[in-house]
TITILO-669279 format. One line per 4 residues: number of its first residue (from 1); their letters; for each residue x, y, z of C-alpha. Coordinates in steps of 0.25 Angstrom, whole numbers, m for minus. Example, Ala and Ser with C-alpha at 12.3 -4.5 7.8 and 13.67 -1.06 7.14 Angstrom:
BEGIN
1> as> 49:m18:31 | 55:m4:29
This chain:
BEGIN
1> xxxx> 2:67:m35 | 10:79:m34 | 23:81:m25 | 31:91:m21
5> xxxx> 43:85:m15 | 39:80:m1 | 25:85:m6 | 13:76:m12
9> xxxx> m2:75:m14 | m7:60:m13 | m20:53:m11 | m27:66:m7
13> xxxx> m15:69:4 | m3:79:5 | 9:72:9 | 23:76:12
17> xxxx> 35:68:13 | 49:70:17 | 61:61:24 | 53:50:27
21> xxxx> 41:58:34 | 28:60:27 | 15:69:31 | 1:67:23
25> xxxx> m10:79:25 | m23:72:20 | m39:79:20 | m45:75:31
29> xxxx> m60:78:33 | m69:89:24 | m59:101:33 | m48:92:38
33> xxxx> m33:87:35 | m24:77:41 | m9:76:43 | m2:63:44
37> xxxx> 13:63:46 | 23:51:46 | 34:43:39 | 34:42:25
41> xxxx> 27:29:21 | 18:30:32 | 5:38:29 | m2:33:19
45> xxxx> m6:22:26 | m10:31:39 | m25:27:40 | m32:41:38
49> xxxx> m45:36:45 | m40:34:58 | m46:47:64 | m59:48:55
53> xxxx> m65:43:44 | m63:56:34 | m70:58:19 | m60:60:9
57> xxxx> m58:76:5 | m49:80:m7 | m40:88:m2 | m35:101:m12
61> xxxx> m19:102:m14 | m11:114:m17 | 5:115:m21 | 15:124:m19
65> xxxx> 28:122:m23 | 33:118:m8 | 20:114:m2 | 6:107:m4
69> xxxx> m7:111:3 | m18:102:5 | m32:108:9 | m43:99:14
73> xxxx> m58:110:16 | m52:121:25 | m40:116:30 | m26:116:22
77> xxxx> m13:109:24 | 0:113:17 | 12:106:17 | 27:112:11
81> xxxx> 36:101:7 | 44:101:20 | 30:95:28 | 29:108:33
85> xxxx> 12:107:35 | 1:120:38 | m13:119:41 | m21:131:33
89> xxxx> m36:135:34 | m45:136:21 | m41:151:21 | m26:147:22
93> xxxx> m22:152:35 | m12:144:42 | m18:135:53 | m6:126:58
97> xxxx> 10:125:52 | 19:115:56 | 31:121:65 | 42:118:57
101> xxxx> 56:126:60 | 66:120:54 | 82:126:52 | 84:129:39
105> xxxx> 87:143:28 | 78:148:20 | 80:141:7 | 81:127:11
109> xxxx> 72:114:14 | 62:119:28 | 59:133:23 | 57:128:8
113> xxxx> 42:131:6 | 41:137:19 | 32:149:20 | 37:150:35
117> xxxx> 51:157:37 | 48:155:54 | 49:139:51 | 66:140:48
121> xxxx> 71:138:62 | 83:132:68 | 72:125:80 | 72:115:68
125> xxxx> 58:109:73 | 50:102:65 | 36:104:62 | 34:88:63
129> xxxx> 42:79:68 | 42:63:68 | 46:53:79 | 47:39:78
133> xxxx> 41:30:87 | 44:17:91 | 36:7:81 | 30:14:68
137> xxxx> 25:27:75 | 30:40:74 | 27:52:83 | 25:67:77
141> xxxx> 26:79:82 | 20:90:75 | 20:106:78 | 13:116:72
145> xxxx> 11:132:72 | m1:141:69 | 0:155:62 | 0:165:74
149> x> m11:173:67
């Protein structure tokens, strides 16, 4: 198990925490991954055969030093340690980023390890935000941005 602070890879899975939010990026499929977002506390025990019944596939990791990407056949998933998740295809071009723009310099937290200067913003919109619901349910509202080319 290696972290890198909101950062780990677990049981075949690339999680991220922080504040009491948690987000898991797990193979899914011989081509596939799947996202599942929530509280912390919450997702390990999210059945992971609700849609199908999947075979297990290893997926392969890769570290940086802000960021850990998880590949799963031809389809990658990379994750900085802000949560700030990218989709890429097996020739690492960009599919889908989360459209995060967030108020903030440079040199501190939201543009740490952010290869994107466009996502320091003073919109201050989040690339996923969480509501809760009446009961133990949560609603999320995710936004995400292609590459133009």
């Amino acid at each position: 198990m290696r972290c890198i602070d909101s950062l780990r890879i677990e049981n075949n899975r690339l999680k991220w925490r922080y504040n009491g939010l948690s987000l898991h990026i797990i193979p899914w499929g011989e081509n596939g991954l799947r996202v599942i977002a929530g509280y912390d506390g919450t997702l390990d025990a999210v059945p992971l055969s609700a849609l199908l019944d999947i075979e297990d596939h290893p997926a392969i990791f890769s570290e940086s030093e802000t960021a850990i990407t998880i590949q799963n056949g031809t389809i990658s998933a990379r994750i900085d340690m802000q949560g700030r998740l990218e989709f890429r295809d097996q020739s690492g071009k960009l599919l889908l980023k989360e459209m995060w723009r967030q108020r903030d310099t440079r040199n501190t937290f939201w543009s740490a390890g952010s290869e994107y200067p466009e996502t320091i913003s003073a919109l201050k919109l989040p690339g996923r935000d969480f509501k809760p619901l009446a009961g133990n349910a949560s609603q999320i509202t995710v936004s995400f941005e292609s590459d133009p080319d």
